[in-house]
Steps between C-alpha positions, in 0.01 A plus 500: 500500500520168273215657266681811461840369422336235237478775262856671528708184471524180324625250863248316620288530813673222759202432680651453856312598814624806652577508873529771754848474700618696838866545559574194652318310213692711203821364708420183528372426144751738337796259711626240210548785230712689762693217578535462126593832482734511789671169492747554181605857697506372832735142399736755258542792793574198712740347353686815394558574866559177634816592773750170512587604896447752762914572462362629173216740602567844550494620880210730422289232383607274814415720700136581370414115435738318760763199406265210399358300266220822343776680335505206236081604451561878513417565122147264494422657898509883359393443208184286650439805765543752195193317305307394781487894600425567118166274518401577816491866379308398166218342716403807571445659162459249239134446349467204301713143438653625176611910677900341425414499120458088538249264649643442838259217559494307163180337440317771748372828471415762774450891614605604920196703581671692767720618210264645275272626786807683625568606124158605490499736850866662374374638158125536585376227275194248562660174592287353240654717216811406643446138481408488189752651341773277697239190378598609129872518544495173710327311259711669183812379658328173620370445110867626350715269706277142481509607104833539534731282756824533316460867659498448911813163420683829336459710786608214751830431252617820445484539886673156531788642224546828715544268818794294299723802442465614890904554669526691789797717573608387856687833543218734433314331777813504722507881409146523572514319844767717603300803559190358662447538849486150596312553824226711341234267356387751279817601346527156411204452335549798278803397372361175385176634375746719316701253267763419699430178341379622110767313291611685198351381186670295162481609146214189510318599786423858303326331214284280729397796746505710133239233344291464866431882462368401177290246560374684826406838347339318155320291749334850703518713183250247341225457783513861532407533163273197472328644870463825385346400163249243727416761789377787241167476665590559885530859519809482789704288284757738402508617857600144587716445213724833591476393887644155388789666269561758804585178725698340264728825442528539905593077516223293489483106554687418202765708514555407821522136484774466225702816650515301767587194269750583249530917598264566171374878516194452220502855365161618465588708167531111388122407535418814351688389161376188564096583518562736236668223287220279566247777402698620147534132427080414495458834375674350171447119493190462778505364845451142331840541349638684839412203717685251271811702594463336799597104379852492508770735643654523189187713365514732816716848441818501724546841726681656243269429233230642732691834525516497129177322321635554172821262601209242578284508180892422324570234647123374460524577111837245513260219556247562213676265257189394310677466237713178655392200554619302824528141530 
C-alpha cells in the first residue's frame, strides 16, 4: 500500500507499525479521542439542563427519574447512554483506526480483521483484496494527518465551538415527556433516542457544523481520489470503492459519530464535489500543488466554494499579489 501511494502524492510515508485490533481493542485505544470528542458536548448539555430543585421539574420527568439528586446529571446521563450506544454500534462495522475521517489512536495505526473479512464475505471479495485496499486508505489518512496536525485540532475545535452554543428548551422536553408512557421502558427510550434532548442550534453553531462538513467531506473526497489513483492495479478496486461510497450514503461510521455529536447530516452530494474538486484541481496545477492545499485552512475551499469551484479559484486569485511586497 505505502509503495503504491508514494507515487500519487507528495506526504510522506510515517513509518509506524501497523497493528491488528478486535472490538474491544478499537474501544479501548480509540477511548481518549472520544473523551476529547465527547467532553466539550457532554459539560455544555450539562450545564444547559442543570434543574435548581425538584419543585422545579416537571411531574413527567419526576415521575420517569424519581425526586433526587440525578435530575441535576440528566443532560451528561442521556447524552452519555446516547454515545455509548453510538460506539458500541460502530464496533461492529468500522475497519481501520482512521474509518471517523481522523486517527482515533494518534501515534498508532491499525485494520479489525473481522471487519474486512466480513466486508469481504458480503460483496464476494478475497479478504486479501479487501485488505489491501483498506491498507491504502489507512495509511493515506495516516500520512495526510501526521503531515498535517492543524487538521484533527480543527476537527476537535469546531466540535468544542458547536458544544458552546448548546441551550436546551426545558418546555420542549416537558412537551415531550408528556406523551411517553412512563411505565413502558421502550417508549421511553424512543423518545430520548429521538431528540427529546437535540437543542436548537445558534447562528454560530451553523458555521461550525457548516465548516465540519467541510473539512469532513475534503478529508474522504481526497483519499478517495488519492486510493483510487493508488489501487489502479487491483482489479476489485472500484467494486470496493462503490461498496465504501454505498455505506457512507446509507450512514456509515462517520456520519454517525458527529450526528450523534453536533446533529451534522454530511450530505454525500458534498464528497462528490469534494473528490471532484480535488480531481479538477491536479488536473490543472498537479497533485504536488493539490497536496499543499492541505497547510492551512485558509487554503482549503469552504462548502460553498465547493458547490461552486469557480467562487474558489476568485478568492485564490485575491492572494496572488506578486506585485507587493510584504514586510
Amino acid at each position: 500500500a505505502d509503495l503504491w501511494l508514494d507515487s500519487v502524492t507528495v506526504f510522506e510515508r510515517h513509518n509506524i507499525p501497523v497493528e491488528a485490533w478486535s472490538k474491544a481493542e478499537w474501544l479501548d485505544a480509540s477511548f481518549n479521542s472520544w473523551r476529547e470528542m465527547v467532553e466539550p458536548v457532554a459539560a455544555e448539555v450539562t450545564q444547559a439542563m442543570v434543574l435548581p430543585g425538584a419543585d422545579n421539574v416537571p411531574e413527567e420527568l419526576t415521575q420517569l427519574l424519581g425526586n433526587s439528586g440525578f435530575l441535576n446529571n440528566l443532560g451528561s446521563t442521556f447524552f452519555g447512554i446516547q454515545m455509548a450506544q453510538a460506539l458500541a454500534s460502530l464496533a461492529n462495522e468500522v475497519y481501520s483506526s482512521t474509518d471517523i475521517g481522523f486517527p482515533l489512536a494518534p501515534g498508532r495505526t491499525a485494520l479489525l480483521p473481522n471487519g474486512f473479512k466480513t466486508l469481504g464475505d458480503e460483496i464476494e471479495v478475497p479478504a486479501q483484496e479487501v485488505l489491501l485496499y483498506l491498507a491504502v486508505r489507512e495509511s493515506a489518512l495516516i500520512r495526510l494527518h501526521r503531515t498535517n496536525p492543524w487538521l484533527r485540532e480543527d476537527i476537535m475545535a469546531l466540535v468544542s465551538r458547536y458544544a458552546r452554543g448548546i441551550r436546551v428548551d426545558m418546555n420542549r422536553i416537558q412537551d415531550a415527556a408528556s406523551q411517553v408512557n412512563m411505565h413502558d421502558p421502550e417508549a421511553v427510550q424512543e423518545a430520548f433516542e429521538g431528540g427529546m434532548f437535540n437543542p436548537q442550534r445558534t447562528e454560530d453553531q451553523e458555521l461550525a457544523v457548516e465548516r465540519l462538513e467541510a473539512l469532513l467531506a475534503l478529508v474522504e473526497g481526497w483519499v478517495s481520489l488519492v486510493a483510487e489513483q493508488a489501487t489502479q492495479n487491483l482489479p476489485t478496486a472500484p467494486q470496493l470503492a462503490e461498496t465504501l461510497v454505498r455505506r457512507r450514503i446509507e450512514g456509515g461510521p462517520t456520519e454517525r459519530v458527529f450526528e450523534t455529536l453536533v446533529g451534522l447530516e454530511i450530505r454525500p452530494r458534498l464528497v462528490r464535489e469534494a473528490q471532484n474538486f480535488w480531481r479538477t484541481y491536479e488536473e490543472k496545477h498537479g497533485y504536488e500543488a493539490r497536496d499543499e492545499l492541505w497547510a492551512a485552512p485558509e487554503t482549503l475551499p469552504t462548502a460553498a466554494e465547493l458547490e461552486d469551484p469557480d467562487a474558489y479559484e476568485a478568492r485564490q486569485d485575491e492572494f496572488k499579489v506578486e506585485d507587493i511586497d510584504f514586510d
